[in-house]
N, C-alpha and C positions, 0 to 999 in steps of 0.2 A: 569673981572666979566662975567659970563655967563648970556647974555641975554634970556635965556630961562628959568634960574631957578632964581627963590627969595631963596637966600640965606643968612640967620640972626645967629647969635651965642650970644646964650643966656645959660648967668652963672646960674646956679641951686646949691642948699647946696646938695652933695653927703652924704656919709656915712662917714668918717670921715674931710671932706677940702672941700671948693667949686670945682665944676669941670665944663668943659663947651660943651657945645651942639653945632650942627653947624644942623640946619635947612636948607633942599635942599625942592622945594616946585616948579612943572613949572607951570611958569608963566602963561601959558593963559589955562591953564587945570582946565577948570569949574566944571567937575565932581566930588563926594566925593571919594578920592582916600585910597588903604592901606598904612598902615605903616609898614616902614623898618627900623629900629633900626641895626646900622653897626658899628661895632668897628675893630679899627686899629691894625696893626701888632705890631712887634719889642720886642717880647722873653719876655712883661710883664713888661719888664724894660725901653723901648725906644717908640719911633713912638708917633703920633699926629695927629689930625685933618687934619694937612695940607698932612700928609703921606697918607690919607682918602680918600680925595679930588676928585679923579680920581673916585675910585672906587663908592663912594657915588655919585657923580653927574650924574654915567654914569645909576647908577641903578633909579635913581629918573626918569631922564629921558626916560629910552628906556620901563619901565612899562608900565605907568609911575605910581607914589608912591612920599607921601610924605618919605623922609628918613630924619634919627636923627641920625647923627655922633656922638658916644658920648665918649666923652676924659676922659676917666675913669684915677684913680688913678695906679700911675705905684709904684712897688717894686725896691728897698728893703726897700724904706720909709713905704709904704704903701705896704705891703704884704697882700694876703688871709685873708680872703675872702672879703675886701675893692673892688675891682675890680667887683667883681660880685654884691654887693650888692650897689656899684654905677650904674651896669647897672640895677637893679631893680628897682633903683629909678626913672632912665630915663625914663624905660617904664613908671610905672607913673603918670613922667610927660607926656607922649607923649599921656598916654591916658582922662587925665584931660583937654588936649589942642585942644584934636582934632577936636573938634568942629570949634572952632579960627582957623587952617590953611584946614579946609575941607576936614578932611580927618574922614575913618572910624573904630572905634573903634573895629570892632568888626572881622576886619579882618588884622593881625598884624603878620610880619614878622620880625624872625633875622638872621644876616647875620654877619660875620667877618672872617679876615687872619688872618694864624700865632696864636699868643695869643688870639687875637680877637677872632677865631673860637672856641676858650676854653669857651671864658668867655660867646659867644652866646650859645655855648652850656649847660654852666653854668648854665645859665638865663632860657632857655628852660623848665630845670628842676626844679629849683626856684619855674618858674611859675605854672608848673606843681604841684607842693606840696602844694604851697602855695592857691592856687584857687582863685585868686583873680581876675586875669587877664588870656586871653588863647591866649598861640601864636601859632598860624596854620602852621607853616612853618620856616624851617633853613637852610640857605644855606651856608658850611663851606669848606671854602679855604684853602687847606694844613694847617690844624685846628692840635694844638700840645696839643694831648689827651690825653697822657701817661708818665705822672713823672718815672714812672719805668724805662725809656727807654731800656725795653726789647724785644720793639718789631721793631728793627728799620729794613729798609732795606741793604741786602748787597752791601757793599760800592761800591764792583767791578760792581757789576748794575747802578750803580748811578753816574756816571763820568758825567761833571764835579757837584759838591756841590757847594752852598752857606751858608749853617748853616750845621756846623760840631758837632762831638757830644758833645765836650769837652764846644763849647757854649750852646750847648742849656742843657746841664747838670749846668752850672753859673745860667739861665734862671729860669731853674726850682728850685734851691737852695737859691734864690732871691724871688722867689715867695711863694715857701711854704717851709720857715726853719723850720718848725716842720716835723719831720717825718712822722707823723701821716696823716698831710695832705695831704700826695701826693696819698693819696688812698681814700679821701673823694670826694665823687660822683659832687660835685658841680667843682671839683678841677681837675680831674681825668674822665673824664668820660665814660673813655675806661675801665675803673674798675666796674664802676657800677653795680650791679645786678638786679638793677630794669629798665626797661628801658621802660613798657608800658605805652604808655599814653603820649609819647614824641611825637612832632608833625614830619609828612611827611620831610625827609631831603634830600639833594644836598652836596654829596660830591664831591669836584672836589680836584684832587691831581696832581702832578707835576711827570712826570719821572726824573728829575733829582733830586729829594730831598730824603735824608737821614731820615726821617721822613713820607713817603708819607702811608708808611703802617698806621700811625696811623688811618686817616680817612676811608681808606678804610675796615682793620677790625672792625673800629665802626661803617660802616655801616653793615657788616656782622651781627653784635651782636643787628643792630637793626630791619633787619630785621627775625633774628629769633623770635624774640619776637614779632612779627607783625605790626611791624611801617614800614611803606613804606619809602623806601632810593632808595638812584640811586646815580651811582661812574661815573665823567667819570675823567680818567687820561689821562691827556695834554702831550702829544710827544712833547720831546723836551724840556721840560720848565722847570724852576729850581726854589724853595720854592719861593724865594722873587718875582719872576713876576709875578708870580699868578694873585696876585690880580690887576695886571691891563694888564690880556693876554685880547685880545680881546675876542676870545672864549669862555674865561671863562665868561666875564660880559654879552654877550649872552644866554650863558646857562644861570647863573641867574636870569635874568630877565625872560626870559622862565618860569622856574621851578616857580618865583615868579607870573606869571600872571595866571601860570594852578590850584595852588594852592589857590591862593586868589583871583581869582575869576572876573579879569581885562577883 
């Protein structure tokens, strides 16, 4: 247990099955701090809380921020749009509670790898449509943006891989077996055509990943449209370390303290 952080996991009813929360909260940080809403990797189909763990305490911490690990429904049981609309719910929850762990409403962060950085980006847009709630800020780690996968990188750039395309082709065929859905904007969101009104984002991408273009030309597409983004790609690093390069949890907490306001 980490003595610095109060950390609790609280079951919530999602969208369609209970799903569970993992609350990072430090310990002696009196202040009313923002929220970071962070979900885990593993292609939509895998990964957990505990796969989180790292990356969530280190952000709660170095903010510091309350964060909300939150163990969305994984595919092919629960396919599209259950994952996004379980992180809807979290948000939420996170902002019905925030008073209870002293944090602030009104300045709200999301962050995830891998599938994670989908479903944050998901959410972003969600919130965006929906107007109920406004999140300021998205930090997305070799984020897998594009079902199409036609925009990968070439392989011979990319020595050595950790996610090849034949899986993250399973990944995405798992997540959204309708055809249709691999181009709906909550699902997809390298497709999207609308993209204003998305909050300030942090792409960070991997040189060694076969996917790294996805984040990088969705930050291109986001900042022509005038949402402020920033890329930086990690020398050296491959999909899966990302999220616990140290650099990287760095830069985000950075990115999250310039943003929300720490």
């Amino acid at each position: 247990m980490n003595a610095k952080l109060e950390v609790d996991d609280v079951p919530i009813s999602g969208h369609e099955q209970h799903i569970m929360l993992r609350s990072y909260r430090p310990t002696f940080e009196k202040r009313t701090l923002p929220i970071i809403l962070y979900f885990h990797g593993g292609g939509f189909t895998s990964g957990d809380l505990e796969e989180a763990d790292l990356a969530a305490s280190q952000v709660a911490e170095r903010i510091p921020a309350w964060v909300v690990s939150v163990g969305y429904s994984l595919a092919p049981e629960f396919p599209f749009p259950t994952a996004p609309e379980d992180a809807y719910i979290a948000l939420a929850w996170a902002v019905r509670n925030a008073r209870h762990y002293r944090a602030d409403a009104d300045r709200i962060g999301v962050a995830g790898h891998d599938a994670g950085g989908n479903i944050a980006a998901g959410l972003a847009a969600i919130a965006r449509d929906r107007r109920q709630f406004r999140i300021s800020a998205q930090a997305l780690l070799a984020p897998l943006l594009d079902p199409s996968m036609t925009r990968l990188a070439d392989l011979k750039d990319v020595p050595p891989i950790d996610r090849g395309a034949d899986e993250c082709a399973r990944c995405y065929r798992a997540y959204l077996p309708q055809a249709m859905q691999r181009i709906h904007p909550y699902a997809a969101p390298i497709e999207s055509r609308r993209l204003v009104g998305l909050p300030p984002t942090l792409i960070a991408s991997a040189e060694h990943d076969l996917v790294r273009s996805d984040g990088e030309k969705y930050a291109a597409e986001l900042i022509a449209a005038g949402v402020p983004a920033e890329v930086r790609r990690h020398t050296g690093a491959t999909h899966q370390e990302l999220a616990s390069h140290p650099s990287v949890l760095v830069d985000v907490a950075s990115f999250f303290r310039r943003r929300l306001g720490t």
